[in-house]
C-alpha positions, 0 to 999 in steps of 0.5 A: 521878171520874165515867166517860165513859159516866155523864157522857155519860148526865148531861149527856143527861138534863141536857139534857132535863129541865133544871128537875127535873135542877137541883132534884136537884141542888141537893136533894142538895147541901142533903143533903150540907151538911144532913147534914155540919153537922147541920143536919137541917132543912136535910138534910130541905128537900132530901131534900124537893126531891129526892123534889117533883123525882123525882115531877115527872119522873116525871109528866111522863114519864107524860104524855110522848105514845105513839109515832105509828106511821108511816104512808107519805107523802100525796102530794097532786099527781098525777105528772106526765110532765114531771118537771121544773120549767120553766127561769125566764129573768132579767128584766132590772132597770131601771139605777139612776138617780143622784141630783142 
């Protein structure tokens, strides 16, 4: 039985990284029949998986943009003495007609 806290951590990197998260896991499970059935070219394919979605990851977190350090907010209109907006009074609509 896994932990609460490996599983929040799971399903948080799950939910990141989807595509290379379902190849691990599939990778694995090709391992585990692989290995447990002596089949091990099937063991091998996912030992191959596995590593292809490691690498993949781990390029794209490589590639992931460095932080943009903040900077404080532009503001492009000038403060004003009157803070605020003017009040807009309803336009009476026109009645609708009936159809004949």
């Amino acid at each position: 039985m896994l932990g609460v806290p490996l599983t929040r951590f799971w399903k948080s990197v799950y939910k990141k990284e989807p595509i290379s998260s379902f190849l691990i896991v599939a990778g694995v499970m090709d391992v585990a029949i692989g290995g447990i059935g002596e089949s091990w070219s099937l063991a091998t394919f996912g030992a191959s998986v596995v590593a292809v979605a490691l690498v993949w990851r781990w390029w794209k977190w490589q590639r992931r943009p460095q932080a943009i350090p903040l900077r404080s907010p532009a503001y492009f209109l000038p403060e004003s003495p009157q803070s605020q907006l003017p009040t807009l009074k309803p336009t009476p609509k026109p009645a609708p007609k009936g159809r004949r």
